[in-house]
ZAKE-977799 format. One line per field, with one value per residue (C-alpha): x negated, y negated, z negated; residue in three letters. Coordinates in Angstrom, 2 decimals. Layout:
// residues N
east	X:...
north	Y:...
up	Z:...
rest	Ala:...
This chain:
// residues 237
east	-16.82:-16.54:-14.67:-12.09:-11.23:-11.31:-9.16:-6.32:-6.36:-6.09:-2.95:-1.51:-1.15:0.35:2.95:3.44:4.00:6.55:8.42:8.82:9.29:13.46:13.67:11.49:12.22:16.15:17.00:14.16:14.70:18.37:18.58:16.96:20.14:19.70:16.28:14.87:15.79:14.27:11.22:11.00:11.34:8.65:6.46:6.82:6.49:3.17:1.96:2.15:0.79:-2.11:-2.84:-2.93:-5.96:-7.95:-9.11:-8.85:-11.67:-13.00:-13.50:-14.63:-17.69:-18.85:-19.12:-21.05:-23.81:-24.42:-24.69:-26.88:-28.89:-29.31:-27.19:-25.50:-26.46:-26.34:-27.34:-28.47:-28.42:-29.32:-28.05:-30.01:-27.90:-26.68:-25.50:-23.33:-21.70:-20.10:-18.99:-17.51:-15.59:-13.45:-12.75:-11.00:-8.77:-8.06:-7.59:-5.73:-2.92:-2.09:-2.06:0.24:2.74:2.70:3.42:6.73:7.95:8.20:9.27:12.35:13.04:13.07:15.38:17.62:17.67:18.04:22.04:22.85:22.52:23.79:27.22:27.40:26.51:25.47:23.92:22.09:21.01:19.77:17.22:16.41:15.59:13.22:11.38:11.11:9.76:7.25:5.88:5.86:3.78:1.83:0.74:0.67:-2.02:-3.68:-3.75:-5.21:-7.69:-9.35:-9.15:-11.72:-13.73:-13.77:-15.22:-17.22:-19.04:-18.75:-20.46:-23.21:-26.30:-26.07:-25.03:-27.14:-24.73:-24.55:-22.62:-22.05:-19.87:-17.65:-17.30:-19.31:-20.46:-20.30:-22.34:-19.82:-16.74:-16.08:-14.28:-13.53:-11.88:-12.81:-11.28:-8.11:-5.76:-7.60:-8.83:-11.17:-9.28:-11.56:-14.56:-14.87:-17.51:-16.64:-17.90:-18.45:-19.99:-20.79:-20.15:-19.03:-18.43:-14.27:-14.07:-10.31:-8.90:-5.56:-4.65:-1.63:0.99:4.96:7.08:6.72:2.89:3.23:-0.51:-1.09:-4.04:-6.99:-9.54:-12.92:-15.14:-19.07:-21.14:-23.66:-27.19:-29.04:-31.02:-29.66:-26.53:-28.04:-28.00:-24.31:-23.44:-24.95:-23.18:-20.05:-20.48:-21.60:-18.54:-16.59:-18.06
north	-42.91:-39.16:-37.46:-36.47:-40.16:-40.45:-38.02:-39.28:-42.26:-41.68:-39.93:-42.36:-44.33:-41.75:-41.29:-44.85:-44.80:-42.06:-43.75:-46.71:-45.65:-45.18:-48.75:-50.61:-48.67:-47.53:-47.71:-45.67:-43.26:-42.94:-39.56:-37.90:-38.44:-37.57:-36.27:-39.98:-40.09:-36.63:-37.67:-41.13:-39.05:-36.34:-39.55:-41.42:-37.95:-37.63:-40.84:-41.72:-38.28:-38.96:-42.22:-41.11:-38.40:-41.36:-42.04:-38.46:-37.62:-40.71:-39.56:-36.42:-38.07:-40.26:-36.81:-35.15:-37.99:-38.02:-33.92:-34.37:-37.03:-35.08:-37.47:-36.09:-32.41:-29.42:-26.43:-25.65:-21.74:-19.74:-16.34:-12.96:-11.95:-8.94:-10.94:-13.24:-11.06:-9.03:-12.08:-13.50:-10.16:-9.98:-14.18:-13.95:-11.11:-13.00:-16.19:-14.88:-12.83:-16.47:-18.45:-15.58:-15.52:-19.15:-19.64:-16.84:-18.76:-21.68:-20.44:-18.98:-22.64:-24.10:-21.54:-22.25:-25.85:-25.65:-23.09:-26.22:-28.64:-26.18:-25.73:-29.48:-30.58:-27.92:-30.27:-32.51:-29.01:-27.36:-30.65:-30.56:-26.48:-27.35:-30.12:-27.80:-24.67:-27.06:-28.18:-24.44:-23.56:-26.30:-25.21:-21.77:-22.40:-24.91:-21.98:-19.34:-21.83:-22.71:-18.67:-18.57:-21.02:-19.83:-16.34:-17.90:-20.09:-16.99:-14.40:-16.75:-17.00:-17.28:-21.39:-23.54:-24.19:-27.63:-27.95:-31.68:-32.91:-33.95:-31.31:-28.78:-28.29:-24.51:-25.27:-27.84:-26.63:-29.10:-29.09:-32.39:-32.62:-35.95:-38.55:-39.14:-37.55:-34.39:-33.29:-30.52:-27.79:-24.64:-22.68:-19.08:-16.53:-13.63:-10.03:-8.88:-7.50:-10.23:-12.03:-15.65:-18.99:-19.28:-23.14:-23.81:-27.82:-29.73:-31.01:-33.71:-31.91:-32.26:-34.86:-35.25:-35.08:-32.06:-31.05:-27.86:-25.26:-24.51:-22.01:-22.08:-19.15:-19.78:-15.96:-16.13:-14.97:-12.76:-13.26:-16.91:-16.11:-17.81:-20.98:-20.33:-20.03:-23.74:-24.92:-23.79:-25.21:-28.71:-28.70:-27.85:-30.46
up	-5.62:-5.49:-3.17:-5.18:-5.43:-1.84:-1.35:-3.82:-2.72:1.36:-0.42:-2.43:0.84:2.46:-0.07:-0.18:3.49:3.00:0.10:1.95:5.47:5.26:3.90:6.40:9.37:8.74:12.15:13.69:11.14:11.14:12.85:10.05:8.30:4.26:5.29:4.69:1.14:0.48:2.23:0.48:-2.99:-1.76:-1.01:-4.39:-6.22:-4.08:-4.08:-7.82:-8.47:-6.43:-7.33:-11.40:-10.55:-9.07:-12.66:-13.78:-11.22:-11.95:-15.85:-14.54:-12.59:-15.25:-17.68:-14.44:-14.21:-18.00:-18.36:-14.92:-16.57:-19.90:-21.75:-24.97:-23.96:-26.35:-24.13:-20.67:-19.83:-16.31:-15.52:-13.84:-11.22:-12.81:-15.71:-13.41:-11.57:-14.71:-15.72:-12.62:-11.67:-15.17:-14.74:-11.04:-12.04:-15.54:-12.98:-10.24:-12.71:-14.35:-10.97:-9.68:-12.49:-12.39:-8.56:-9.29:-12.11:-10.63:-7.06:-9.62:-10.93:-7.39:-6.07:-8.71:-8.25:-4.42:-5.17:-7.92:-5.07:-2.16:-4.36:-4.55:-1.11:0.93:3.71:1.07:-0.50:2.04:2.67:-1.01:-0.65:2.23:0.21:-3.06:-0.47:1.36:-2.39:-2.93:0.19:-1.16:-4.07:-2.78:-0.41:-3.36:-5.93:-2.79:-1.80:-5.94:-6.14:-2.80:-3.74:-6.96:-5.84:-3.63:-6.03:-8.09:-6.22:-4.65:-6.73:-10.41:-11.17:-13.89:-16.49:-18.76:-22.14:-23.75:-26.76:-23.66:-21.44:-19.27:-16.03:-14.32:-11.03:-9.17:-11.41:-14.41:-17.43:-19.78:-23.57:-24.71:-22.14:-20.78:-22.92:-23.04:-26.50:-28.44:-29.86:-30.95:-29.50:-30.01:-29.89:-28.15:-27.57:-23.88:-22.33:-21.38:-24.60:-23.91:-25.16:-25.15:-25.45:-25.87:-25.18:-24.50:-21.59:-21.42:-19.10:-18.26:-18.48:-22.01:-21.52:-23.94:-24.67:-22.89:-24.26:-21.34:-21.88:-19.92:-20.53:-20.47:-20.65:-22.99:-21.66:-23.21:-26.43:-26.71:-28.77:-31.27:-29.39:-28.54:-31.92:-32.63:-29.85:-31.35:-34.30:-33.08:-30.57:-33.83:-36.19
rest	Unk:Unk:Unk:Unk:Unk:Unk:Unk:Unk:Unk:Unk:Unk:Unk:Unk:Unk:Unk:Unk:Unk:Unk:Unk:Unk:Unk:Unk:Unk:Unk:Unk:Unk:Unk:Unk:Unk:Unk:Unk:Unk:Unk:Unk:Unk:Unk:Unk:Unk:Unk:Unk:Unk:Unk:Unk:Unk:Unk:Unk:Unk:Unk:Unk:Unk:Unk:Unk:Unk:Unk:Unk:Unk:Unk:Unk:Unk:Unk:Unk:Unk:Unk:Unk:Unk:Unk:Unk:Unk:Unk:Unk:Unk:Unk:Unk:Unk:Unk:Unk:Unk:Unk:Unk:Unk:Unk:Unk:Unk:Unk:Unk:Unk:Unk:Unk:Unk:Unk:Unk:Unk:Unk:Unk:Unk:Unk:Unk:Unk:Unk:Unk:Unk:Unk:Unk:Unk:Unk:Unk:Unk:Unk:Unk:Unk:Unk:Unk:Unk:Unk:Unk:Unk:Unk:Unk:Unk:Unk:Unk:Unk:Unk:Unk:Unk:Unk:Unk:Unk:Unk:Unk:Unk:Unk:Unk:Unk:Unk:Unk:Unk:Unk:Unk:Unk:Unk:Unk:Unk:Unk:Unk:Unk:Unk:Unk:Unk:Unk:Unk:Unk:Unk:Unk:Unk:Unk:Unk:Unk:Unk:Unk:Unk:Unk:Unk:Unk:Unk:Unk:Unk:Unk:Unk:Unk:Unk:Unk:Unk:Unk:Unk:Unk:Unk:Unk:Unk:Unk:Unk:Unk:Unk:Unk:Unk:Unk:Unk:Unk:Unk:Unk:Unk:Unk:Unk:Unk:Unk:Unk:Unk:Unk:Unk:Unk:Unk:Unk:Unk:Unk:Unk:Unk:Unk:Unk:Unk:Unk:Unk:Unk:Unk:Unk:Unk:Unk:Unk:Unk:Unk:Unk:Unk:Unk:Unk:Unk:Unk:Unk:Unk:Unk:Unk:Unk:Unk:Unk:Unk:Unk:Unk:Unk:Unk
């Protein structure tokens, strides 16, 4: 078990503990007022959440162990120094500019659901603005925290890099699009410098599970663009 698993599933009891808290122990809890219900709705939201990536990093380390073990592998590229860093400085400002107009947009739709609830009920409102703000903080500090470890992984030494008809591995950092939901859309060879490997897939996403495009970029090292361009026709065939 990896320890992504571990982790989802220490918090799927949490949530569970949290969703079921106000019903078990009403009396202890009974000062909270409304606060139970919004924390029993925080917990189910949490702990269903949680306990759905379980098998998504489970999928994930079963495509790890067979690119590790060589299994279904198309290409297998290592980086000078030089050529990593170019790359790695024009991803985390490409990175951090989508994280950061995500994080406004929705701190916009949770402000605007927090005044429809205040002009209903401001009491129940104001406890449903504090839930929506800590999720916010949440993935506040989530979005800061991938961005560090992404530059640190980034500006370390130069990673070993693994492309399969399933995914690809980037160092530690990997990316699926065969397998749970996720699906193959294009691959694209792109000028630089560095030039680079744009492989494009869908990801399930929303309550509709509307698919939702993802782009990784893999640099391409030099003198082995032909190799990238058979890779992107075998991802593409």
């Amino acid at each position: 078990m990896s320890t992504g698993e571990r982790v989802c599933w220490v918090l799927t009891l949490v949530g569970a503990g949290m969703a079921t808290a106000p019903f078990v122990a009403e009396e202890a809890l009974a000062p909270m007022g409304s606060g139970r219900f919004a924390m029993a709705f925080f917990g189910a939201i949490m702990g269903l959440s949680c306990f759905i990536c379980t098998f998504l990093f489970r999928s994930l380390n079963r495509v790890r162990r067979e690119l590790l073990a060589g299994r279904g592998l198309l290409v297998k590229w290592n980086y000078t120094d030089e050529e990593w860093r170019a790359f790695a400085g024009e991803e985390y400002r490409a990175q951090s500019g989508s994280k950061n107009k995500l994080l406004w947009f929705t701190a916009i739709f949770m402000i605007g659901v927090t005044i429809f609830y205040v002009v209903r009920d401001p009491g129940s409102g104001l406890v449903v603005g504090a839930v929506l703000l800590v999720c916010w903080v949440l993935a506040w500090i989530a979005a800061r925290a991938t961005l560090r470890s992404t530059a640190v992984a980034q500006g370390g030494a130069s990673p070993e890099v693994r492309i399969g008809r399933d995914g690809l591995l980037i160092g530690d950092e990997m990316h699926i699009w065969r397998g749970w939901g996720n699906s193959f859309s294009k691959c694209e060879l792109r000028d630089g410098p560095p030039r680079q490997l744009a492989i494009c897939y869908l990801v399930p996403a929303g309550r509709g599970m509307v698919l939702r495009p993802q782009v990784v970029h893999v640099p391409v090292p030099a003198a082995h663009e032909a190799e990238a361009a058979d890779v992107m026709r075998q991802l593409q065939t």
